[in-house]
Structure formats: C-alpha cells, structure tokens
PQR file with spaces between the fields and no chain letter, atoms N, CA, C, O and H, PARSE charges and radii, in Angstrom:
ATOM       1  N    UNK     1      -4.587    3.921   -1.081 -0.4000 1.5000
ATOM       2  CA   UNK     1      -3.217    4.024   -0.622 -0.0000 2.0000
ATOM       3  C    UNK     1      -2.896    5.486   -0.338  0.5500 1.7000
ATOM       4  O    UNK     1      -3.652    6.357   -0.770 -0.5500 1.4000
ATOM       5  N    UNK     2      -1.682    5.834    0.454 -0.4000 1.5000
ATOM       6  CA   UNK     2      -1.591    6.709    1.028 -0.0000 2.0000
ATOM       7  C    UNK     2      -0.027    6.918    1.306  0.5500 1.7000
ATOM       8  O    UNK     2       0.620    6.038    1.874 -0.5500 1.4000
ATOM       9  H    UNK     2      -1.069    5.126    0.806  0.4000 1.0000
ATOM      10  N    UNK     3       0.521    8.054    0.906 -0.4000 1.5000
ATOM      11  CA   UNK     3       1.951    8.540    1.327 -0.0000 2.0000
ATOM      12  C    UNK     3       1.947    8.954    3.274  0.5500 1.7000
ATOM      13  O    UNK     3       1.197    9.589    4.015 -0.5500 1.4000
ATOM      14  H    UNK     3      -0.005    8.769    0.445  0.4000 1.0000
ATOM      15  N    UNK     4       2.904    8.372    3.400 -0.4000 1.5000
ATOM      16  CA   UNK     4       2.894    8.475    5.296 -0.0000 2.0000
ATOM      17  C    UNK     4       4.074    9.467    5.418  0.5500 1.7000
ATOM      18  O    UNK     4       4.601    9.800    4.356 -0.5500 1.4000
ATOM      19  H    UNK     4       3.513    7.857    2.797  0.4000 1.0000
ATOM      20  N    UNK     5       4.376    9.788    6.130 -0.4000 1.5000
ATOM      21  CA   UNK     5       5.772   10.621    6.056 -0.0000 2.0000
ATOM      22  C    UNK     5       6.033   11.516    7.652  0.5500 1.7000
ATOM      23  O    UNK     5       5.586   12.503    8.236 -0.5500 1.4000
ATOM      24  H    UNK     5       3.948    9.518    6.993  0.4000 1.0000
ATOM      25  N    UNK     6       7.605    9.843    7.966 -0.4000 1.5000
ATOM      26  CA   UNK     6       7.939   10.394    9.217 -0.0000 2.0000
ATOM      27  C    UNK     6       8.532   11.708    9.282  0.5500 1.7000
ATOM      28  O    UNK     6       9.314   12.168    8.450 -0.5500 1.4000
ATOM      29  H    UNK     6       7.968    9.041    7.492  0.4000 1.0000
ATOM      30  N    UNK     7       8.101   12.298   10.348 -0.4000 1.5000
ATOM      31  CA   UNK     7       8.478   13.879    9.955 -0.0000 2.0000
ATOM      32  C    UNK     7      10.061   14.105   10.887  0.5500 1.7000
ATOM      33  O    UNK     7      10.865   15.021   10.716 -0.5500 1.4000
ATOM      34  H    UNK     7       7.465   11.924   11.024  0.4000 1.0000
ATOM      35  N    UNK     8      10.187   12.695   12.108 -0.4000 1.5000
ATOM      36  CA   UNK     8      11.370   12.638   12.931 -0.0000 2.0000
ATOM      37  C    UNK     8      12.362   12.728   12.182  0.5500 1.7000
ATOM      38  O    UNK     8      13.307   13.492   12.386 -0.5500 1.4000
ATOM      39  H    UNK     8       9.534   11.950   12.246  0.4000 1.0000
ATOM      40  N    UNK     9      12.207   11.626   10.828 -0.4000 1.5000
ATOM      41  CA   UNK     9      13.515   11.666    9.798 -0.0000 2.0000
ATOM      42  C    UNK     9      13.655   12.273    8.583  0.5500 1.7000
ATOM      43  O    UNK     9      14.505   11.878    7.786 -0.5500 1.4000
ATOM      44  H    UNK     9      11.440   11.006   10.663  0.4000 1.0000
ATOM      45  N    UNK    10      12.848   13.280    8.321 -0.4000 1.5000
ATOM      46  CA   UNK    10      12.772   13.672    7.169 -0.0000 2.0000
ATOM      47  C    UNK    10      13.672   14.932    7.281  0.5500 1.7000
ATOM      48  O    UNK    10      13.742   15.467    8.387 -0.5500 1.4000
ATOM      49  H    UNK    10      12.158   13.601    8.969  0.4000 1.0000
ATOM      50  N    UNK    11      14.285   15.394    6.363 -0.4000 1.5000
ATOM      51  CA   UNK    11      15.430   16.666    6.599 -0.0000 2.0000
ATOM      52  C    UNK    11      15.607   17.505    5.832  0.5500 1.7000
ATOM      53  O    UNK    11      16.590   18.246    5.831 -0.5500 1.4000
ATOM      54  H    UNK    11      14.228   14.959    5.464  0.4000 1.0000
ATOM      55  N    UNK    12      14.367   17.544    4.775 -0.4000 1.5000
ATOM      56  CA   UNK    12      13.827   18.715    4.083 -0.0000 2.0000
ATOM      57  C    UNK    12      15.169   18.448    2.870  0.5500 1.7000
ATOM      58  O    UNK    12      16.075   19.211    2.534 -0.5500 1.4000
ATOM      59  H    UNK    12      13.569   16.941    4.777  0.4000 1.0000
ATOM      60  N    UNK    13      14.946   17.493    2.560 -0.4000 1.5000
ATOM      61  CA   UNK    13      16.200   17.002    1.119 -0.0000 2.0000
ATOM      62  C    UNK    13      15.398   17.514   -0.077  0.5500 1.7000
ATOM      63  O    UNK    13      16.020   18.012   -1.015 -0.5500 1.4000
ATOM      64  H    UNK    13      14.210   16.873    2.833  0.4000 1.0000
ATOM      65  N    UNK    14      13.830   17.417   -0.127 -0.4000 1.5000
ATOM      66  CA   UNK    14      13.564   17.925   -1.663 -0.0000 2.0000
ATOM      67  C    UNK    14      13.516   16.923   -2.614  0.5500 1.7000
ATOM      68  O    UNK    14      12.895   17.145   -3.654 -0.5500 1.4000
ATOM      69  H    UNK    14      13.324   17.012    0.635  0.4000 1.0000
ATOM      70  N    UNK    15      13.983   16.014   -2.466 -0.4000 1.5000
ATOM      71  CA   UNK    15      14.171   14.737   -3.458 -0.0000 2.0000
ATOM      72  C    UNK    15      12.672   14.308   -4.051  0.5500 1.7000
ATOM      73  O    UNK    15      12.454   14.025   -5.229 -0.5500 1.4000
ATOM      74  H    UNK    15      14.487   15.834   -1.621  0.4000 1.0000
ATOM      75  N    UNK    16      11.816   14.322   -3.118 -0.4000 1.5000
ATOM      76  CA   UNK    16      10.496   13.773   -3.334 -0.0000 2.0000
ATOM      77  C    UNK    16       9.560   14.913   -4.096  0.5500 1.7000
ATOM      78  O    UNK    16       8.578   14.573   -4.755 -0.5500 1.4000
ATOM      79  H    UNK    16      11.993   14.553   -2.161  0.4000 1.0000
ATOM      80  N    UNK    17       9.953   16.269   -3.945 -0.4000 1.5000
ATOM      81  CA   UNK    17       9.420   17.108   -4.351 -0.0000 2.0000
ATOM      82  C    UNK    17      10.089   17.622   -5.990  0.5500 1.7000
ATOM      83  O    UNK    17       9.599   18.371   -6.836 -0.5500 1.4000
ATOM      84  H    UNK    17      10.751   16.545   -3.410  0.4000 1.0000
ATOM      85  N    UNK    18      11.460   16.816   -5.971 -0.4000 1.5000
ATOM      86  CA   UNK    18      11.721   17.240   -7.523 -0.0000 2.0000
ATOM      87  C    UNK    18      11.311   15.740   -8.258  0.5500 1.7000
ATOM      88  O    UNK    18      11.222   15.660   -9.484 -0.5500 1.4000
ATOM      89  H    UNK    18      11.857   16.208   -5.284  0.4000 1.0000
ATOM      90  N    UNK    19      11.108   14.735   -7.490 -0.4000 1.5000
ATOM      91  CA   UNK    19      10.317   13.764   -8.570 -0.0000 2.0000
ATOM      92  C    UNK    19       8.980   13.801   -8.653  0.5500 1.7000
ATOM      93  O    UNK    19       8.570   13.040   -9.529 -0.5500 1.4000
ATOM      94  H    UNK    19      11.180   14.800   -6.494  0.4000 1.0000
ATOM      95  N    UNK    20       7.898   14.552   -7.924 -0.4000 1.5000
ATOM      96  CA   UNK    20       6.945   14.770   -7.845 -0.0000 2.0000
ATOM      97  C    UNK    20       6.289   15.941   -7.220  0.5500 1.7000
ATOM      98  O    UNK    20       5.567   15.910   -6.224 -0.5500 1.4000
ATOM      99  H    UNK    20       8.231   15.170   -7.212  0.4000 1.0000
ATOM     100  N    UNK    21       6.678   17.144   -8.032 -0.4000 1.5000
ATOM     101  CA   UNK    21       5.392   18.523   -7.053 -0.0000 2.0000
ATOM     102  C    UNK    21       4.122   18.745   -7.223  0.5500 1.7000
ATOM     103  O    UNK    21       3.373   19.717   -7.137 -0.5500 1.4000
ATOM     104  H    UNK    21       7.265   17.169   -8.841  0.4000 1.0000
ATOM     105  N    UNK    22       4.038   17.663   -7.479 -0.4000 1.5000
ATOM     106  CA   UNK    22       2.245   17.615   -7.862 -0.0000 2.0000
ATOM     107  C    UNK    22       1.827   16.876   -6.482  0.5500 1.7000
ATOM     108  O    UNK    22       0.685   17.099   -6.079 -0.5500 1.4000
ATOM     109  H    UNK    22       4.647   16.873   -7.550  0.4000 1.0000
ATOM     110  N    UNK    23       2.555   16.122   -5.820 -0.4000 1.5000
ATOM     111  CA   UNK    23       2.640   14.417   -4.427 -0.0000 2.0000
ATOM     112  C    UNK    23       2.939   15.999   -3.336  0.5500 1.7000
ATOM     113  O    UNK    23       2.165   16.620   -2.607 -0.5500 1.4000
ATOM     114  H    UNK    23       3.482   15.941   -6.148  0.4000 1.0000
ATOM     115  N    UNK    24       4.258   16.189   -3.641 -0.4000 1.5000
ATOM     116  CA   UNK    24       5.361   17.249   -2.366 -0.0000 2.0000
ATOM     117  C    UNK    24       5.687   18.440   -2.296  0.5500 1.7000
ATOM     118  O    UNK    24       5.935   19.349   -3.089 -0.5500 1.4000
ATOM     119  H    UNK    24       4.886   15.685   -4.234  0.4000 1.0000
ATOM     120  N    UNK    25       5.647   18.292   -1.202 -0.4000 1.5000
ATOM     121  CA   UNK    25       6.527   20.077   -1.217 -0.0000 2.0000
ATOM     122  C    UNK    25       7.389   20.084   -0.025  0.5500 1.7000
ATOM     123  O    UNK    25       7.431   19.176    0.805 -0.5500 1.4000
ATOM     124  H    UNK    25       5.445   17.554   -0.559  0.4000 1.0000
ATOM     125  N    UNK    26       8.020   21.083    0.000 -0.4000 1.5000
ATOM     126  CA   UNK    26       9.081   21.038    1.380 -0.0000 2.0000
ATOM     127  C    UNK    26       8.175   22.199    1.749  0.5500 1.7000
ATOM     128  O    UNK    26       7.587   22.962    0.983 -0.5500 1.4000
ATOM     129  H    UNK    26       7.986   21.821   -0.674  0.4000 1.0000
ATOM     130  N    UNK    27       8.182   22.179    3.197 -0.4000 1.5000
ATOM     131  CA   UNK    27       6.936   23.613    3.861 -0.0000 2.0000
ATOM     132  C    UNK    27       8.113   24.479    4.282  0.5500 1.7000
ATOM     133  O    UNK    27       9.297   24.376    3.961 -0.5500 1.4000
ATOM     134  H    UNK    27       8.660   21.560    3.820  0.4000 1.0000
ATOM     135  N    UNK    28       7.516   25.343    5.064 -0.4000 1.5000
ATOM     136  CA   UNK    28       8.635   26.444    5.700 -0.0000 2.0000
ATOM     137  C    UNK    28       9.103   25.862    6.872  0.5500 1.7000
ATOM     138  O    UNK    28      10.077   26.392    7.407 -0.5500 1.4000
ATOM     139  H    UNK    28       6.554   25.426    5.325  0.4000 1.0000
ATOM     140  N    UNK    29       8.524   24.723    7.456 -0.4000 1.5000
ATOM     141  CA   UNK    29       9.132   24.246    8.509 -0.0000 2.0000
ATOM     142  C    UNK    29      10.556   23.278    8.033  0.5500 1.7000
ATOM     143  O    UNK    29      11.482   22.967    8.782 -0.5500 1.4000
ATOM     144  H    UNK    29       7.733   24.292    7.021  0.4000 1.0000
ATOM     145  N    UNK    30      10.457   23.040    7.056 -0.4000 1.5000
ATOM     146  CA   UNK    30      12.001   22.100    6.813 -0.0000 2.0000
ATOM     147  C    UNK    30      11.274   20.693    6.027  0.5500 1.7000
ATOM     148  O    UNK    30      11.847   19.995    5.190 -0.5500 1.4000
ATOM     149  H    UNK    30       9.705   23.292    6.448  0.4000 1.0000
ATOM     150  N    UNK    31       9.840   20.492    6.554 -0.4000 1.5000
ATOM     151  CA   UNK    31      10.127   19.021    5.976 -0.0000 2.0000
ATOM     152  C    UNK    31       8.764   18.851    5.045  0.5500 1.7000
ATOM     153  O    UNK    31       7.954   19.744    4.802 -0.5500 1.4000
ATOM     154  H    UNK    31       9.375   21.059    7.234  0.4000 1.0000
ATOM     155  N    UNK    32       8.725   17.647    4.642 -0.4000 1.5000
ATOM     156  CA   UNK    32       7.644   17.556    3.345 -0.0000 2.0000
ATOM     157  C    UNK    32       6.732   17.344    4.003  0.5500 1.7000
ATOM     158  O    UNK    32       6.642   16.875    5.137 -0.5500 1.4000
ATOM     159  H    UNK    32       9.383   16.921    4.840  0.4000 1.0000
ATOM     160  N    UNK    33       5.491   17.931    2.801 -0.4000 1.5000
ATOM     161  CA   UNK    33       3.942   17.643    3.140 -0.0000 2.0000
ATOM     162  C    UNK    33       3.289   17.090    1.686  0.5500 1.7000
ATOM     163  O    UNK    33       3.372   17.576    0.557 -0.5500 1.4000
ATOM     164  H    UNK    33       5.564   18.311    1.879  0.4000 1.0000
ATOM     165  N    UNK    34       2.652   15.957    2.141 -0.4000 1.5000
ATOM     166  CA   UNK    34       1.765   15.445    1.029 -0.0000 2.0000
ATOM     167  C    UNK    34       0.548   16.246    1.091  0.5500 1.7000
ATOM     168  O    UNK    34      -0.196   16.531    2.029 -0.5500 1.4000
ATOM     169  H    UNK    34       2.585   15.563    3.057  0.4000 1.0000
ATOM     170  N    UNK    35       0.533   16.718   -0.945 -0.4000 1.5000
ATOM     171  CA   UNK    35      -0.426   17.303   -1.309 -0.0000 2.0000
ATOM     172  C    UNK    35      -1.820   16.550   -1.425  0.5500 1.7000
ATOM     173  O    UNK    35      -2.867   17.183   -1.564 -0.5500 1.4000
ATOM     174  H    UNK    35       1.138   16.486   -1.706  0.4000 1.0000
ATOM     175  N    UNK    36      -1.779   15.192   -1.363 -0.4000 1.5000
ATOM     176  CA   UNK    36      -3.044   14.495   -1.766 -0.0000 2.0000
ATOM     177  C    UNK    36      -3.324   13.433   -0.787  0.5500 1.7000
ATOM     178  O    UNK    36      -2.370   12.918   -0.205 -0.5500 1.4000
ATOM     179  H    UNK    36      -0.929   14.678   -1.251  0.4000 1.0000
ATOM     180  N    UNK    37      -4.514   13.051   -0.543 -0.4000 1.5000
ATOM     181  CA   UNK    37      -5.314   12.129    0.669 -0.0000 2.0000
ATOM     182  C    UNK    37      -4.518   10.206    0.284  0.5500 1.7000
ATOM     183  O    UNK    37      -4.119    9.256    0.958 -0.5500 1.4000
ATOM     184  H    UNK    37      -5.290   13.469   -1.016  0.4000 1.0000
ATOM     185  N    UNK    38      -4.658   10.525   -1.056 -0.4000 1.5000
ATOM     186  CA   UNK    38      -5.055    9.180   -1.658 -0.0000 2.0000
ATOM     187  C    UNK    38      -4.228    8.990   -3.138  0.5500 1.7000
ATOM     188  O    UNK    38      -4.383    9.848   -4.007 -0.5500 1.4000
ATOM     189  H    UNK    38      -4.982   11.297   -1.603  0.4000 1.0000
ATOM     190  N    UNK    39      -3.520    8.054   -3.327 -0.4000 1.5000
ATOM     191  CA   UNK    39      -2.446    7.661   -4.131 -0.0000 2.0000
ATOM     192  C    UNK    39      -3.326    6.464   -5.344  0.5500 1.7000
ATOM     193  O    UNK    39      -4.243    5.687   -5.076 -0.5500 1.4000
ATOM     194  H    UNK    39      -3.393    7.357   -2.621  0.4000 1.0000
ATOM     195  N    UNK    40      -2.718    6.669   -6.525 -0.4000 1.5000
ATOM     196  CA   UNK    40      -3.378    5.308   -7.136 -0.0000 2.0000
ATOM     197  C    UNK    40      -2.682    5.613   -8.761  0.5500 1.7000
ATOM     198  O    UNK    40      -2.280    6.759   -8.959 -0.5500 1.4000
ATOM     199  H    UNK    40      -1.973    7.300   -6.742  0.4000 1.0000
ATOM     200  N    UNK    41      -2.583    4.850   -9.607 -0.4000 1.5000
ATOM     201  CA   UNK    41      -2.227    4.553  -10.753 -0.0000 2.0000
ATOM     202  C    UNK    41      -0.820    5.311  -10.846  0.5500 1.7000
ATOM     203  O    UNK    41       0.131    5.035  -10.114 -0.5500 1.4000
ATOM     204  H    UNK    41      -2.910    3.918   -9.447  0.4000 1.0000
ATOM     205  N    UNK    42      -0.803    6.366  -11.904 -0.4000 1.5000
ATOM     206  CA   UNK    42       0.472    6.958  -12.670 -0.0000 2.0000
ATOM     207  C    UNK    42       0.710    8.353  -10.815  0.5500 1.7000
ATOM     208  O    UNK    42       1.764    8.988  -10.848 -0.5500 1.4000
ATOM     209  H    UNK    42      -1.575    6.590  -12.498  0.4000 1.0000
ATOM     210  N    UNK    43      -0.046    8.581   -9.773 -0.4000 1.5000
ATOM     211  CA   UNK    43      -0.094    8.896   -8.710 -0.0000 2.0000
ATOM     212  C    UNK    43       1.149    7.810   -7.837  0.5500 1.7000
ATOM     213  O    UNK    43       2.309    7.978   -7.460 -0.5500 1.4000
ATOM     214  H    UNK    43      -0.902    8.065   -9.746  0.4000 1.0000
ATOM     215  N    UNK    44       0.422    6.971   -7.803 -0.4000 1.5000
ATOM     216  CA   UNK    44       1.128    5.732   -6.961 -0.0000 2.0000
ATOM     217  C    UNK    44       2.777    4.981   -7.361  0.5500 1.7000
ATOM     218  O    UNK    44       3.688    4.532   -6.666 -0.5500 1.4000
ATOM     219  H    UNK    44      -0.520    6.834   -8.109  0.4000 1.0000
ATOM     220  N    UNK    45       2.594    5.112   -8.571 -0.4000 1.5000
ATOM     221  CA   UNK    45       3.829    5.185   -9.344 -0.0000 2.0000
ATOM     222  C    UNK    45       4.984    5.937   -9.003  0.5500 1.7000
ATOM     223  O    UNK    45       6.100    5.429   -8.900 -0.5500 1.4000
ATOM     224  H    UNK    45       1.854    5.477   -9.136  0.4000 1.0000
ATOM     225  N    UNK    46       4.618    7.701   -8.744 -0.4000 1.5000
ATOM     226  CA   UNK    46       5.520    8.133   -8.719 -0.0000 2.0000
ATOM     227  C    UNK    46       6.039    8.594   -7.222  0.5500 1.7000
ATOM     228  O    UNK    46       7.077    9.189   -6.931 -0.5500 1.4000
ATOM     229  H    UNK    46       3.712    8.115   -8.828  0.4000 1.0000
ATOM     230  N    UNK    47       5.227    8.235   -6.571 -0.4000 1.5000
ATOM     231  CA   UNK    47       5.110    8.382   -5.257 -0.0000 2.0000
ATOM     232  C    UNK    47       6.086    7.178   -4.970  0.5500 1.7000
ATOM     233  O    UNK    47       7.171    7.575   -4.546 -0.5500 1.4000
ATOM     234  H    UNK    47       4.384    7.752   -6.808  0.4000 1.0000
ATOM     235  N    UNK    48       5.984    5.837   -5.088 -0.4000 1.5000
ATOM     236  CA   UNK    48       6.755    4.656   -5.230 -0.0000 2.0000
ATOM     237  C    UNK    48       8.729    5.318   -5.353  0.5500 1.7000
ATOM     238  O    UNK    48       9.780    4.971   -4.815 -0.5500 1.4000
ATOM     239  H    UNK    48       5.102    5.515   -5.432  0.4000 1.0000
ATOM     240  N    UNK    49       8.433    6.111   -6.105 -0.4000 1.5000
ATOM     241  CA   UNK    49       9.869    6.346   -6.912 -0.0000 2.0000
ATOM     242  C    UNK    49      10.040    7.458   -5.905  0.5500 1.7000
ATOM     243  O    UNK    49      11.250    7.523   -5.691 -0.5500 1.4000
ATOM     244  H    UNK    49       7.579    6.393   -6.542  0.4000 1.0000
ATOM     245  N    UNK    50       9.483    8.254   -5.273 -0.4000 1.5000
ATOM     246  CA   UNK    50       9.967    9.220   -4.468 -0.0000 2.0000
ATOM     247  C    UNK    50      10.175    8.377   -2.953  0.5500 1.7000
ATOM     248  O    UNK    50      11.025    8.902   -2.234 -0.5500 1.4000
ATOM     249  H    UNK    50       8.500    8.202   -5.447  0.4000 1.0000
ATOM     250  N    UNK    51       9.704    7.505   -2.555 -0.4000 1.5000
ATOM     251  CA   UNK    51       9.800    6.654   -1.132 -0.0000 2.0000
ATOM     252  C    UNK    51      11.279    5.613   -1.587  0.5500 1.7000
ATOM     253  O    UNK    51      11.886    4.761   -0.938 -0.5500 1.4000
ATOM     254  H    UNK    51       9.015    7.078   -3.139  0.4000 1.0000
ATOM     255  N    UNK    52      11.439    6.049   -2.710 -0.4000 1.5000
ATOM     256  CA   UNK    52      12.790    4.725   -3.031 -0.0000 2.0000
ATOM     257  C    UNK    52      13.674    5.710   -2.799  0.5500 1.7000
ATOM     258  O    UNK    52      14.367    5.508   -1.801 -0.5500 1.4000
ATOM     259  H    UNK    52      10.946    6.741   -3.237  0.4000 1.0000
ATOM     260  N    UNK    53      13.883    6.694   -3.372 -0.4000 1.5000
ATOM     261  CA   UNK    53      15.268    7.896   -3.387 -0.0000 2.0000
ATOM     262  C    UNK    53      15.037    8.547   -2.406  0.5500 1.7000
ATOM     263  O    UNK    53      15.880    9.439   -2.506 -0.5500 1.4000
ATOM     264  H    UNK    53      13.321    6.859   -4.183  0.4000 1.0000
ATOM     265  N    UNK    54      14.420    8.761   -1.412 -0.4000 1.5000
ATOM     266  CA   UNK    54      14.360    9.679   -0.317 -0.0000 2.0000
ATOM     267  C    UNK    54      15.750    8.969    0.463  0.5500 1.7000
ATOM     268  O    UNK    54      15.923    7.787    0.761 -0.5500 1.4000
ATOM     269  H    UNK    54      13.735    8.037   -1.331  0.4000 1.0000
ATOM     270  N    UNK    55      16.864   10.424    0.717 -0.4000 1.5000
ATOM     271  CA   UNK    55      17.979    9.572    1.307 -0.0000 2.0000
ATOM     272  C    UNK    55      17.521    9.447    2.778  0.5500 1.7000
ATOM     273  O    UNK    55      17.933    8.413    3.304 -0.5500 1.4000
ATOM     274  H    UNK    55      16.723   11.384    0.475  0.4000 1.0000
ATOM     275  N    UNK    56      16.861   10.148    3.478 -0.4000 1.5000
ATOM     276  CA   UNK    56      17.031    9.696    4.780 -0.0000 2.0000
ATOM     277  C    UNK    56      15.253    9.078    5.277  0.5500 1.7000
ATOM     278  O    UNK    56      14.494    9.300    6.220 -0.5500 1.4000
ATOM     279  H    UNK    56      16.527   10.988    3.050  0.4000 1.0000
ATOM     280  N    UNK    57      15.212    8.181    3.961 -0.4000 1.5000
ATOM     281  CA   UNK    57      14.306    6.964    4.467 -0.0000 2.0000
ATOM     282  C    UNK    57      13.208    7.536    4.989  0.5500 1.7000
ATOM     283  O    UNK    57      13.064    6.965    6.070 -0.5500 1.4000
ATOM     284  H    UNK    57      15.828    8.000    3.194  0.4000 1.0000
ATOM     285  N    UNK    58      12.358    8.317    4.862 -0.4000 1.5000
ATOM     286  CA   UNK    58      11.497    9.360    5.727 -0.0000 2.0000
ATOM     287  C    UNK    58      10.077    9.270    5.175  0.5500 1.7000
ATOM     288  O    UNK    58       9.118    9.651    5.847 -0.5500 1.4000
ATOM     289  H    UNK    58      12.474    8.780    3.984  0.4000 1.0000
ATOM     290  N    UNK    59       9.949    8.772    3.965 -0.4000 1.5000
ATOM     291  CA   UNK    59       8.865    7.963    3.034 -0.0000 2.0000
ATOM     292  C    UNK    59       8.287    6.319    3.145  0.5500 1.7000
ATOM     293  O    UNK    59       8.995    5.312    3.149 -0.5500 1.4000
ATOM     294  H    UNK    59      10.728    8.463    3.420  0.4000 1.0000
ATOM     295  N    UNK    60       6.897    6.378    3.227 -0.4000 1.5000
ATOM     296  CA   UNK    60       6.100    4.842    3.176 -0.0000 2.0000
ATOM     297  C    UNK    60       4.835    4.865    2.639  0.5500 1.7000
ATOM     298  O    UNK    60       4.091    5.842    2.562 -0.5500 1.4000
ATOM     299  H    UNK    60       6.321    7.196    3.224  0.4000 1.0000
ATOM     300  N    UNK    61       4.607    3.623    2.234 -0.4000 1.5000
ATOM     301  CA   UNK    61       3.568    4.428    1.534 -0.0000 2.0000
ATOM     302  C    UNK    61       2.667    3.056    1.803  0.5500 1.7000
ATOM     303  O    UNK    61       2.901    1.868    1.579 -0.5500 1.4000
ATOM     304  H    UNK    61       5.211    2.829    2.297  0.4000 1.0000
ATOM     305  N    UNK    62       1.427    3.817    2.436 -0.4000 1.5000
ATOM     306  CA   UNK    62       0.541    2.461    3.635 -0.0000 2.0000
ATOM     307  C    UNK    62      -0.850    2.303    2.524  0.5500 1.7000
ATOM     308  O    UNK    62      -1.576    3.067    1.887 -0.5500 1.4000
ATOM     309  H    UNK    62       1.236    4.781    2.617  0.4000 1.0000
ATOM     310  N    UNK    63      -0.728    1.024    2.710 -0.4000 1.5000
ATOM     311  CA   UNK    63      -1.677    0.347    1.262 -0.0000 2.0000
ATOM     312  C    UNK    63      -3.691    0.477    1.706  0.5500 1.7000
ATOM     313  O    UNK    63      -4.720    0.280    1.060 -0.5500 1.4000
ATOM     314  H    UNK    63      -0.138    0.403    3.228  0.4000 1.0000
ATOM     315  N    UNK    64      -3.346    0.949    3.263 -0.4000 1.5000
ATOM     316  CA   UNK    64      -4.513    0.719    4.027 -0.0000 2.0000
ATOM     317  C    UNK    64      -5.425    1.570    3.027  0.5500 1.7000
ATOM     318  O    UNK    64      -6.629    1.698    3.249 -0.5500 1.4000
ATOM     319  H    UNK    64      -2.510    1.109    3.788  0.4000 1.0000
C-alpha cells in the first residue's frame, strides 16, 4: 500500500504532517510529500488517520 497525494488539492494545511512526520512533510513548495514508498501495519494506521483529517481531501491511500 501506498499514500497517493493529489497535489491539485492539497494546500499545505500540515494536518498530515502533525499526525505523522515520520509519513509527511510540507516541502517549500506549499504542499506534502510522502516520506516512504510503502505503507503497512502501525505505518498504515497512521497514514489512514492522516487521509481522514486532511481538510481539503488531498489524501488516498491505493491498496495496489
């Protein structure tokens, strides 16, 4: 599994990066970048919880 992250809607809120800076970060361009390829257990978990509170919906997280 894998964090996807539309970058059209994302607006550099931070939300994902204060439930997880180990998953996020906000870059200098404004919007988040996933730190890791590949998601799984107490990973996948919290990644889950950052794609739920992201306010402007900008998080998915593709099972492929």
């Amino acid at each position: 599994m894998k964090v996807v992250v539309d970058r059209d809607r994302c607006i550099g809120h931070g939300v994902c990066e204060a439930v997880s800076a180990e998953l996020f970060v906000v870059g200098d361009d404004g919007t988040v970048q996933v730190l890791v390829d590949e998601i799984s257990g107490e990973t996948a978990a919290l990644a889950a919880l950052a794609v739920a509170d992201c306010p402007s919906q900008a998080l998915r997280i593709d099972e492929d």
